[in-house]
KOLPA-820405 format. One record per atom (N, C-alpha, C): x, y, z. Coordinates in steps of 0.05 Angstrom, whole numbers, plus 5000, padded with zeros to 4 digits. Example, Ala and Ser with C-alpha at 12.3 -4.5 7.8 and 13.67 -1.06 7.14 Angstrom:
526448865156/524649105156/526449345156/525749555142/527349795143/525850015157/
END
This chain:
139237651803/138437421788/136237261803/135637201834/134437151849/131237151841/131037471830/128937601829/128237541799/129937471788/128337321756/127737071744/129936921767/128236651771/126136571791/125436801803/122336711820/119936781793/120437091786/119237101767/118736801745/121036731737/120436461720/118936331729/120436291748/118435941752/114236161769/114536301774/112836431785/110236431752/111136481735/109836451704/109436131704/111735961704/110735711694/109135551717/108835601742/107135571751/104035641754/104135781729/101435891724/099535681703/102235581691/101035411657/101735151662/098235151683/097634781684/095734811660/095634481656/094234411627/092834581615/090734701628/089134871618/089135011611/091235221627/091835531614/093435461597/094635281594/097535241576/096135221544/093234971548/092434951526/090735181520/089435381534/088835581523/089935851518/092235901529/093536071520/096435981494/096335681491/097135661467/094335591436/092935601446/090235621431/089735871414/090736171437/090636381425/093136421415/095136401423/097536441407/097536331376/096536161371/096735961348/095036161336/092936331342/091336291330/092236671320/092836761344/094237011337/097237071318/098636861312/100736891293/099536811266/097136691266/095836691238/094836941232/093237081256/091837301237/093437451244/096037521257/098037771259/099737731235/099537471217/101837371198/104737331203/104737321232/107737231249/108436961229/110336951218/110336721192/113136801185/116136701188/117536631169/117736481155/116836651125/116336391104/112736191117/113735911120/110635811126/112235781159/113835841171/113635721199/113735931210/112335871240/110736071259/113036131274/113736361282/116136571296/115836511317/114036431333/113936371362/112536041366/114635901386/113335681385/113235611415/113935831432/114635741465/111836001467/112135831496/109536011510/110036201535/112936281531/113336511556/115436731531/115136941549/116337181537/119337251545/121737291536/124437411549/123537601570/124337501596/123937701619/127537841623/127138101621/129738241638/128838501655/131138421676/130438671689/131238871695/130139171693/131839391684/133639461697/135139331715/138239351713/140039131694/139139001683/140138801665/140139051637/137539061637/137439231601/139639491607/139039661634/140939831635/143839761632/144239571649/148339531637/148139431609/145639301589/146739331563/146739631553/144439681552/145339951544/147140101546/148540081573/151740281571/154140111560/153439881568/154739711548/155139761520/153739881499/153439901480/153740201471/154040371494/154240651496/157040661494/158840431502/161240521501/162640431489/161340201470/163140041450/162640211427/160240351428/160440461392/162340701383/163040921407/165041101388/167540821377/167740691379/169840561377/169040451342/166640361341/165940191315/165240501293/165240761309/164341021294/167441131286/169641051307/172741101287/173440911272/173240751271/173840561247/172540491225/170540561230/169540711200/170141031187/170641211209/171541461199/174741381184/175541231199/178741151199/178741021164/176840821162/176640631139/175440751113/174241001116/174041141103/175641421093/177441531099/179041681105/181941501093/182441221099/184441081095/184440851076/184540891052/184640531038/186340381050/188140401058/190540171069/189140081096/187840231110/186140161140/183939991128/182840081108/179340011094/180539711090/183139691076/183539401073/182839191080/183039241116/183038971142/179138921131/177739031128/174239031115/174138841096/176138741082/176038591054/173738701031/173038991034/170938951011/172038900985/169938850976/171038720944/169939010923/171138960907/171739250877/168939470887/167239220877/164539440875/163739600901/164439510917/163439500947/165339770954/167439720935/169640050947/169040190927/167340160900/165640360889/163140490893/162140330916/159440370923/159340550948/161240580971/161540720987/161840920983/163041020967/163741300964/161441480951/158941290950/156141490949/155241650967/155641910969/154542130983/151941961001/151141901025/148941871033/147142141035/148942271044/146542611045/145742611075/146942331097/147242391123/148742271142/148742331160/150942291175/151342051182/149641801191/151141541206/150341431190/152341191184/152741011169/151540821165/149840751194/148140651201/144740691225/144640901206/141640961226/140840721236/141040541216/139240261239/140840021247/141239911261/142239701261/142539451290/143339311289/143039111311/146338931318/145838981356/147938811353/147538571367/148738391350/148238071362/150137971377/148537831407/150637881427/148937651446/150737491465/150237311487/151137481508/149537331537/150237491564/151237221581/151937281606/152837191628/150637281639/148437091649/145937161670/147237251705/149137021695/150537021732/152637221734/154737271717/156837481725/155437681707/154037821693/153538011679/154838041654/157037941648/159237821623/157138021596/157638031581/156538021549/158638081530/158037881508/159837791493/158337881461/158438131440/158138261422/160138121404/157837941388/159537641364/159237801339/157337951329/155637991302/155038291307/155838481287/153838851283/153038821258/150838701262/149038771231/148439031240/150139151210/149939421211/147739501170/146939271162/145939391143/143439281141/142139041149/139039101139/138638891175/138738941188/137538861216/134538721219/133638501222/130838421217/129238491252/127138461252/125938421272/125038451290/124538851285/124138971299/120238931296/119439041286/115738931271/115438711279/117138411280/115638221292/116438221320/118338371344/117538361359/116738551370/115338731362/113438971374/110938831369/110138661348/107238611348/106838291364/109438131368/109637971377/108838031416/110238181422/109238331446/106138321453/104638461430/101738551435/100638271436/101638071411/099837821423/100037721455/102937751462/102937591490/101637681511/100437961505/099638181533/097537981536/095837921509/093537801502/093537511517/096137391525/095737051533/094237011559/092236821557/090736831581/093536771609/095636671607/097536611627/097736871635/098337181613/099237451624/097537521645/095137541634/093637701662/093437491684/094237341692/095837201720/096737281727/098537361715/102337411719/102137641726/100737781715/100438151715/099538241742/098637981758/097638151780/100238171809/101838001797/104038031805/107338171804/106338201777/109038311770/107938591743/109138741750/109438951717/110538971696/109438951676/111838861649/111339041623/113539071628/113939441596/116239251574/114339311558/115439241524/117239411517/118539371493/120739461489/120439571457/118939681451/117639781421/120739851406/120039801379/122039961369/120840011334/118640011328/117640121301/117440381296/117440501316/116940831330/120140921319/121140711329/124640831329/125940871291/124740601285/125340611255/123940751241/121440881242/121341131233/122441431237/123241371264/124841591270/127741621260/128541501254/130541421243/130641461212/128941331203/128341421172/128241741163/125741821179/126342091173/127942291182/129442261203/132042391209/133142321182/134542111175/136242121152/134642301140/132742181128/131442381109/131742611097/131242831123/131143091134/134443141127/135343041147/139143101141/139543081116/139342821092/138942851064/138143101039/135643241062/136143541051/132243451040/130043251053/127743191048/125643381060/124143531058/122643781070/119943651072/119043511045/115743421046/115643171059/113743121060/112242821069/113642651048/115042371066/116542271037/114742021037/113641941017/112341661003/115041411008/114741251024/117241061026/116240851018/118440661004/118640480992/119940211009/119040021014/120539791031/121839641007/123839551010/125239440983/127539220998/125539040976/126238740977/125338580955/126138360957/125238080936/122438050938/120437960924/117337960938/117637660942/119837580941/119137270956/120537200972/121837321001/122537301021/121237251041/122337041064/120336871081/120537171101/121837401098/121137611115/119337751111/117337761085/115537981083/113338031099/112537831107/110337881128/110838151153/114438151141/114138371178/113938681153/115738651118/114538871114/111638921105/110138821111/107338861115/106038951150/107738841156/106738981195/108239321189/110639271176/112039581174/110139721157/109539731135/107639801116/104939961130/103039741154/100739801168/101639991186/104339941200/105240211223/105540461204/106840481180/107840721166/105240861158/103040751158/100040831140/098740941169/099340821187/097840821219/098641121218/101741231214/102841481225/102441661196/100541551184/099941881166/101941811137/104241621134/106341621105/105341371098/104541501064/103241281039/106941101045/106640881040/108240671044/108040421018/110140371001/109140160987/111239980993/110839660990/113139460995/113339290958/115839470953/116639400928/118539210926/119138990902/121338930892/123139020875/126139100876/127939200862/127139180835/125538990820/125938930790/123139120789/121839230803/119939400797/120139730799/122939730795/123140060788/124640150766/124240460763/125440530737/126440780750/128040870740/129541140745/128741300724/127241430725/126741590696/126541950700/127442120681/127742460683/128142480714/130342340725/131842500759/129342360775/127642180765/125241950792/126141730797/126141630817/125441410819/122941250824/121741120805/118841070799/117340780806/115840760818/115240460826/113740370810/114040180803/111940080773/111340330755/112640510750/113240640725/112140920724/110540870758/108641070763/109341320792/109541150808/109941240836/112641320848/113141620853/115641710852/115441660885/118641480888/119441430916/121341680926/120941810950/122841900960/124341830981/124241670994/125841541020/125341261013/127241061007/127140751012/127640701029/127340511045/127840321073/128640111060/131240071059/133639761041/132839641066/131239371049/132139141068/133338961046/132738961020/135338791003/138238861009/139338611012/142138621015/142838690997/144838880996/146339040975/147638760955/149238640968/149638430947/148238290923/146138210948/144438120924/143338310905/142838570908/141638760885/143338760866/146638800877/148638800854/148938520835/148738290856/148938160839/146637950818/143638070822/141437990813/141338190792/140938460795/140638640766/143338930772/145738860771/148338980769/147839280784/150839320782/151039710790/149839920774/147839820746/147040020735/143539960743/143539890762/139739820771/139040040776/135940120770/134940350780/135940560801/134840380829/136440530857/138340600857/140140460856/143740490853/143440700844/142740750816/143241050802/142141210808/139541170826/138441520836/139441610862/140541250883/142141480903/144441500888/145241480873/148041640872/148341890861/146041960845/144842180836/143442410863/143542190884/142542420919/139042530902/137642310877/134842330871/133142170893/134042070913/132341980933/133841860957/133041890971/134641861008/133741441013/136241361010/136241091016/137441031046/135440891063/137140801092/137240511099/138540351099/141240381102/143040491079/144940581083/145840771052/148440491049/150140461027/151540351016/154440301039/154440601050/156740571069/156640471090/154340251096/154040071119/155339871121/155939791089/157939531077/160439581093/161639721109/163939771121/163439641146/162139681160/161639591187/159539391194/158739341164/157839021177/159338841164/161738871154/162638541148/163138511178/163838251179/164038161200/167238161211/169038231196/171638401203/172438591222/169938761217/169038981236/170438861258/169938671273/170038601304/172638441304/173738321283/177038411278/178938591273/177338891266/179339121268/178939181299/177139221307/176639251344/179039101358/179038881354/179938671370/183338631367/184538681338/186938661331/189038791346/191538751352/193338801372/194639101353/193839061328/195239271309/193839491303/191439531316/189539751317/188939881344/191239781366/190139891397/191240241386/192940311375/194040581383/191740751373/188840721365/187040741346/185040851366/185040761397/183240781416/183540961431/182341101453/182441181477/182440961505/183441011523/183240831539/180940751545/179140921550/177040781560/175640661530/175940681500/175040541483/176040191483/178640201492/180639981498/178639791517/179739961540/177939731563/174839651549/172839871535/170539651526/170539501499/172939421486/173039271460/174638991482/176739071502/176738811514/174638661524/173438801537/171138741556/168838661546/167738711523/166338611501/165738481480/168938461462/169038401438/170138201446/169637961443/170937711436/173637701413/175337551425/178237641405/176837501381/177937621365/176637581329/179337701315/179037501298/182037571274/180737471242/181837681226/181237611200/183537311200/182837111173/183636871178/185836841154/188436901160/190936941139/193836791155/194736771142/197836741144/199136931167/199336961191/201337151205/201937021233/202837201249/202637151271/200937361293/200637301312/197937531328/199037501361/197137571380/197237491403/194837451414/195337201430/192237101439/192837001469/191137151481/191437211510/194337211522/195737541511/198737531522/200137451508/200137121487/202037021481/201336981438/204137081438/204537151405/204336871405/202336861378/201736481367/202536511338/203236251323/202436291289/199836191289/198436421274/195136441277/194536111269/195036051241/193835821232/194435531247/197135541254/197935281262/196235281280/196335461313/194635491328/191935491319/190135551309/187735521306/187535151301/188635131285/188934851274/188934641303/190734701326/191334531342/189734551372/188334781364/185434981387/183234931373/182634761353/178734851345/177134791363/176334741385/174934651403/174334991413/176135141413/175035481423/175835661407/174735641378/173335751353/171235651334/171436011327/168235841305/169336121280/169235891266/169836091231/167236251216/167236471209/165136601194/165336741179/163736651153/165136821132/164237181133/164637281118/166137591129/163737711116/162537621104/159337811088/156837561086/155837401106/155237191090/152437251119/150037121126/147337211137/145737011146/143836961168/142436661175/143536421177/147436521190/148636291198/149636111171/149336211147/151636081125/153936081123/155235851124/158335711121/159635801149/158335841176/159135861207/159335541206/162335541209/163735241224/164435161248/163335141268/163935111305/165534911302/167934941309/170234771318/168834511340/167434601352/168034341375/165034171362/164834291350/163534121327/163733891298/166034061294/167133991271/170133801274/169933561254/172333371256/174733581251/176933381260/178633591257/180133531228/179533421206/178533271181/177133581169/175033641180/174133881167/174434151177/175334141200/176934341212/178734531195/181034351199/183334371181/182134511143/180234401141/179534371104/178734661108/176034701137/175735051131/177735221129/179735161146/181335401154/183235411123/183735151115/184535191083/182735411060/180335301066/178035491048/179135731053/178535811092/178236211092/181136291084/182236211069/185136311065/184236441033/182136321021/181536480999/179436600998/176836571016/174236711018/174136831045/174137191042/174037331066/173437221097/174537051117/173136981135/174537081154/172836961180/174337071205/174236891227/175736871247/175636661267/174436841290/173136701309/173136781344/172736631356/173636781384/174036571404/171136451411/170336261423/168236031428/166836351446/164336331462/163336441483/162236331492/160436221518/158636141529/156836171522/154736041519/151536061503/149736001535/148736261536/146936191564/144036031564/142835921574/139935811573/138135841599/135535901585/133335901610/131735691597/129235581619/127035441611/125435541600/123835411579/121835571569/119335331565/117235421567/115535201564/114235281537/113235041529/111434941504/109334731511/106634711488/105334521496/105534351475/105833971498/106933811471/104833551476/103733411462/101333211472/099333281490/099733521489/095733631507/097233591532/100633711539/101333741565/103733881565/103834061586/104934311585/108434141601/110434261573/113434141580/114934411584/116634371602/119034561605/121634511597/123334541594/126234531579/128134781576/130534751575/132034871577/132534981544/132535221534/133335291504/136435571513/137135621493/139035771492/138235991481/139336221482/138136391472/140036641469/139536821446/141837121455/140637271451/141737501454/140537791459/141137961435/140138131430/140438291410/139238551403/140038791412/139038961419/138739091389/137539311391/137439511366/138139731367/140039861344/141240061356/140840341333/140940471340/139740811325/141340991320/142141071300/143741271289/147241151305/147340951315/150940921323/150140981351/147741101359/148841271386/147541081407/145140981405/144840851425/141740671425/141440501438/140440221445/137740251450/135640181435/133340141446/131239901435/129639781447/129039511428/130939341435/129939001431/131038791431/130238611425/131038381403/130638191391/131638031410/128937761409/131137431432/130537271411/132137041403/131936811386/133036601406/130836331407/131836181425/132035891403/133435671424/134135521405/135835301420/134835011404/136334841425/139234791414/139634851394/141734841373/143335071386/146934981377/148435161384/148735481364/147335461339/147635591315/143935761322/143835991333/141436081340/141136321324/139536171298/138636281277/136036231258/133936421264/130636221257/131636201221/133836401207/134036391179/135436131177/137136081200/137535741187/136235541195/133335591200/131935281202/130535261212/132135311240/131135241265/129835501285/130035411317/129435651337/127235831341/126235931348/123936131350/125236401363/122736581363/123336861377/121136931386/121737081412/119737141430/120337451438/118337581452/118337811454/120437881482/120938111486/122438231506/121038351518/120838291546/119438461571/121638541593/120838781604/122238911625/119838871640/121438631664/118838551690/119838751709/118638741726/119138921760/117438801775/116438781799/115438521814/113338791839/111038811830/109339011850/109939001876/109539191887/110139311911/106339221929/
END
């Protein structure tokens, strides 16, 4: 740790007034023409990059090497078992929609897990597996290239070495593996599919420019612009898709134009290779990390799967009527929660950008009490509090360069179930670190090393 707070402060000693105001001069000026833009606000608003160092990225990575056979049986398990599938809460459609043939093997070729660290003991704490439409890989691979560009980098550079952490490379690789496994032989025309008025499209237009860069015609459609027609699926009435890239939430498709919409019916027809496929809805509610965690699912593990769902998973319980055990000692879940909110936070069980997350040591115990009434009828889940770590980050504020402390988590990207590459940082002075709710920014990920 020594060695990455010299590095820090070693950067912010670089950004007196000048460089500060000219390397936020180009930044400003580079998220305009790169279209770094959620919605109208700019994705980066600090002027240093996430530094880790590759023994840090290495223990996530095995970190994450050893939690997933664990999240890969409980989906074999949940699928294989309705009475197991239960603890998932999916709702009707959702247990009609799984049982679509994907045409390949993981459930989740893409996905991300959202997670805080311990800078000082090494700790990491895996809160969130968005396992179905993962954002943010495109804005921080191009977010990267602007920073190489900050006049502060080439300072810094002559001191230290710093490797990015790409991962657009990976999501195509990923795409067409499914693909291929799907049983796809030609060059597939892919489709990005979403709302066309999402404050995320700007990144499928960076995805769009990478997919055209590597040789595949690429179009970024909205759901209400296709037709399924003689075994096609047709984009404006014309353009037959063969591989989609879902970044609409399955919910919303079902519940904007129903289970008889175009897509729906051609993957289930296996007339075109969709990734994320439908059976991702299993392992990203947010339950997921309540079947891990439950005292009634250990006989489910291997030992060594055991020791990394302790060691990782924050205790998490779906939010019902029973009794459990919480550190050693059998509680009644609700009373206890009720008389503990100060170390929980409630979330509902399919819900995205931090909607209806209630932090206890936040919340009166007036509304405390009222949520835990709510999740008794809308899928939710409790966990335990974690530590939220912070570094300084500087910004320029009145034509003078400030430092401050933000918070921030980690969030790696993860490929076919099997393993870790890429990393998303969202920082934020707020305890709720989420740019979809409001607030926070995101900055790129560098692996420093310090020249010889």
């Amino acid at each position: 740790m020594t060695h990455l707070r010299d590095a820090i402060d070693f950067y912010h000693s670089l950004l007196d007034d000048q460089t500060g105001h000219d390397s936020q001069a180009q930044l400003t000026h580079q998220l305009q023409h790169r279209r770094l833009f959620f919605g109208e606000r700019p994705l980066c608003t600090v002027l240093r990059p996430r530094f880790l160092t590759a023994d840090q990225y290495r223990h996530l990575q095995r970190a994450l090497r050893a939690i997933m056979p664990a999240f890969g049986k409980i989906d074999q398990a949940a699928m294989a078992d309705p009475a197991f599938r239960a603890q998932f809460g999916l709702t009707d459609w959702e247990e009609q929609l799984i049982r679509v043939d994907s045409g390949f093997r993981a459930p989740s070729p893409t996905a991300r897990m959202d997670m805080f660290s311990n800078p000082e003991s090494g700790a990491l704490y895996f809160t969130e597996y968005n396992a179905e439409t993962p954002a943010g890989i495109a804005y921080s691979d191009v977010l990267s290239e602007v920073f190489y560009g900050l006049p502060v980098m080439r300072a810094f550079e002559k001191r230290y070495e710093i490797r990015p952490l790409p991962g657009r490379h990976q999501l195509l690789h990923a795409l067409l593996e499914s693909y291929r496994q799907w049983g796809g032989r030609d060059r597939p025309r892919i489709a990005i599919l979403d709302w066309r008025e999402v404050p995320t499209y700007s990144e499928f237009v960076l995805f769009q420019d990478y997919f055209e860069s590597q040789g595949f015609e690429c179009l970024i459609e909205d759901p209400r612009a296709f037709e399924y027609r003689d075994g096609k699926l047709l984009a404006d009435g014309v353009l037959e898709v063969h591989l989609v890239y879902k970044r609409v939430l399955i919910s919303e498709l079902v519940d904007r134009c129903g289970l008889d919409h175009a897509v729906i019916r051609a993957v289930s027809d296996r007339a075109v290779c969709m990734v994320n496929p439908f059976r991702c809805k299993i392992l990203h509610k947010k339950a997921s990390l309540a079947v891990l965690s439950d005292e009634a699912n250990r006989g489910l593990f291997t030992a060594d799967e055991r020791r990394a769902i302790d060691t990782y998973i924050p205790w998490t319980r779906v939010v019902r009527e029973r009794r459990t055990i919480y550190q050693g000692q059998e509680v009644d879940l609700l009373p206890f929660l009720s008389e503990h909110k100060d170390e929980f936070v409630l979330k509902p069980n399919d819900e995205y950008g931090g909607k209806g997350i209630v932090l206890g040591w936040d919340a009166s115990q007036t509304d405390w009490d009222e949520a835990l009434r709510a999740a008794l009828n809308e899928p939710t889940i409790v966990q335990t509090r974690v530590p939220l770590p912070g570094e300084p980050y500087p910004s320029l504020a009145d034509g003078h360069m400030q430092i401050y402390d933000r918070m921030y988590d980690t969030n790696p990207f993860l490929w076919q179930g099997e393993y870790a590459s890429g990393c998303l940082t969202r920082l934020s002075t707020a305890a709720l670190l989420n740019v979809t709710a409001g607030g926070g920014s995101t900055v790129p990920t560098f692996i420093i090393e310090k020249r010889e």
